[in-house]
C-alpha positions in Angstrom: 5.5 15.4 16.9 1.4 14.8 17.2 0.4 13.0 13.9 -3.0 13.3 12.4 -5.8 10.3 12.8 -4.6 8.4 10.2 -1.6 8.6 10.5 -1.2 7.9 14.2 -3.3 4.9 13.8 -0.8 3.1 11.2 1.9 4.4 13.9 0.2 2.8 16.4 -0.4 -0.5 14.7 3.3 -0.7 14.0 4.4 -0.2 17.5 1.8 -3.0 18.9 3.2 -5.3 16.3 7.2 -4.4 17.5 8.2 -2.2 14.4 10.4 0.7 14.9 9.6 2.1 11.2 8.4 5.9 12.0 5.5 7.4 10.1 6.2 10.7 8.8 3.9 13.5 7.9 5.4 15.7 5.5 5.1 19.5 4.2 4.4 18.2 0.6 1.8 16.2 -0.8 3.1 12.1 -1.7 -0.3 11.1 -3.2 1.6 9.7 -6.4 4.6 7.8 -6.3 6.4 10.4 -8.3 5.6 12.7 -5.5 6.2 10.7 -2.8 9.9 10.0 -4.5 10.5 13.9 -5.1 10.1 14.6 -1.9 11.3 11.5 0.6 14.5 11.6 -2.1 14.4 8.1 -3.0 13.6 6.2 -6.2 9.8 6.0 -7.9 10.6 2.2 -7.7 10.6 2.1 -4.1 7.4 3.6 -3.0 4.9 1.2 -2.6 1.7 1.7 -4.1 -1.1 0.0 -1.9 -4.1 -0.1 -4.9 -7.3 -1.7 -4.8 -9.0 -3.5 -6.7 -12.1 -4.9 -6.5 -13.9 -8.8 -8.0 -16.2 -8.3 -10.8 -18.8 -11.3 -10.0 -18.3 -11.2 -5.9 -17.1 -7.6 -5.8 -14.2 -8.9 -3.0 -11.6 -6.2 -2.3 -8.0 -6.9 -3.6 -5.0 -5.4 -2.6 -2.0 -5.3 -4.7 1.3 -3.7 -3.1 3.3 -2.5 -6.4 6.5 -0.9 -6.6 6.1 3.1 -8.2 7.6 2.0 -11.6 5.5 -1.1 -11.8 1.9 -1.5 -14.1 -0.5 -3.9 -12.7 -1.4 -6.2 -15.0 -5.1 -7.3 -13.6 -5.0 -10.3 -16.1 -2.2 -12.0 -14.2 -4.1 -11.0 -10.5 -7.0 -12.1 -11.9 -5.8 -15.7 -12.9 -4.8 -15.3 -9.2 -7.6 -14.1 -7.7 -9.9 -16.7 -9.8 -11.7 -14.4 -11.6 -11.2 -10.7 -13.3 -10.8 -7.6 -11.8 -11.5 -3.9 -12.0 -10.2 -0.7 -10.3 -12.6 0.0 -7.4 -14.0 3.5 -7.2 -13.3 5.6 -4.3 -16.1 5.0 -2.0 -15.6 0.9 -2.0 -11.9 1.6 -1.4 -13.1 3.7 1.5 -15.0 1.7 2.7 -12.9 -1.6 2.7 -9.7 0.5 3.8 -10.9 3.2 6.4 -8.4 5.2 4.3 -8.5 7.5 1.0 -7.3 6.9 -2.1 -3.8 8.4 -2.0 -3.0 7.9 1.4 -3.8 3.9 1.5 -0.9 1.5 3.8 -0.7 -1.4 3.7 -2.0 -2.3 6.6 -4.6 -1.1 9.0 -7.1 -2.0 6.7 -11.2 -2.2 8.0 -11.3 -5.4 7.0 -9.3 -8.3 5.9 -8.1 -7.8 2.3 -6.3 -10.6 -0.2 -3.2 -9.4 -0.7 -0.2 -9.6 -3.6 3.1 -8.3 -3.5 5.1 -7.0 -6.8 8.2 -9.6 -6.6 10.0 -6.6 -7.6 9.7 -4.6 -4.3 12.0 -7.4 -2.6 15.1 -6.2 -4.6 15.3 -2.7 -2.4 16.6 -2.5 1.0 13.8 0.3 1.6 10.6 0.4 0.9 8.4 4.3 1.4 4.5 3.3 1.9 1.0 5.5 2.6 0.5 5.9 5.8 -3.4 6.7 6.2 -2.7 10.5 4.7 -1.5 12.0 1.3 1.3 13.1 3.3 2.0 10.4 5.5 4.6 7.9 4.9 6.8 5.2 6.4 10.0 3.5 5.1 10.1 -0.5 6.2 12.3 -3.7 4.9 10.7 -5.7 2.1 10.4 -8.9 4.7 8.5 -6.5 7.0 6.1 -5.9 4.3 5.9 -9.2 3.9 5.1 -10.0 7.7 2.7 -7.0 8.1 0.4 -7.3 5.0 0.4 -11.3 5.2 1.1 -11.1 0.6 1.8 -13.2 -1.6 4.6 -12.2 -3.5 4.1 -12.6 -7.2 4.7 -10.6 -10.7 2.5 -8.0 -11.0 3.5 -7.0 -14.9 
């Protein structure tokens, strides 16, 4: 099956780096996590949410991998972080990402991102992530995610 751009790049990036996980490009849109459950037929709590966030003072990108039931709270990534936080817009996330809000993995990113990992998403055998499309996705293991966004694994809420 040909996948579109996006979609074929994350496939790509996971073959080069030895992952059998298969990105999928499905009939219905997975933009939201409730979506992307209602249609792969898994929990809300294990799709992975890949949002970005961006430094107020040095406006760095920040990347926080949450599971579907999960609120962020940006105090605790900003204590992180060093400094608060504020949901970037769509053209920053574009632009740090290569990829649109909705269909954001995490990986493949334009540039290097910090990264944090809701402890939560290490209770599920398998995880459903963006893939580069609204429609693209790809199940992995929590310890892959681990490996192939290079997190840290904190609490998110």
């Amino acid at each position: 099956m040909l996948l579109s751009k996006n979609a074929q790049k994350i496939q790509d990036i996971l073959d080069e780096k030895g992952f059998s996980f298969k990105v999928l490009e499905l009939p219905s849109n997975t933009r939201t996590a409730q979506e992307a459950a209602d249609t792969i037929g898994c929990t809300v709590a294990q799709i992975l949410k890949s949002l970005i966030f961006r430094t107020r003072e040095t406006k760095k990108p920040v990347l926080v991998l949450a599971s579907g039931i999960n609120r962020v709270n940006e105090k605790i990534i900003a204590r992180h972080v060093g400094e608060k936080i504020e949901k970037a817009d769509a053209e920053f996330t574009k632009q740090v990402t290569g990829f649109a809000i909705g269909g954001i993995p995490p990986l493949g990113h334009t540039q290097k991102i910090m990264t944090y990992i809701d402890e939560d998403l290490l209770q599920y055998d398998e995880l459903w992530a963006a893939a580069g499309m609204p429609n693209a996705v790809f199940s992995l293991t929590p310890e892959a995610l681990e490996k192939l966004s290079i997190g840290e694994v904190i609490s998110i809420k």
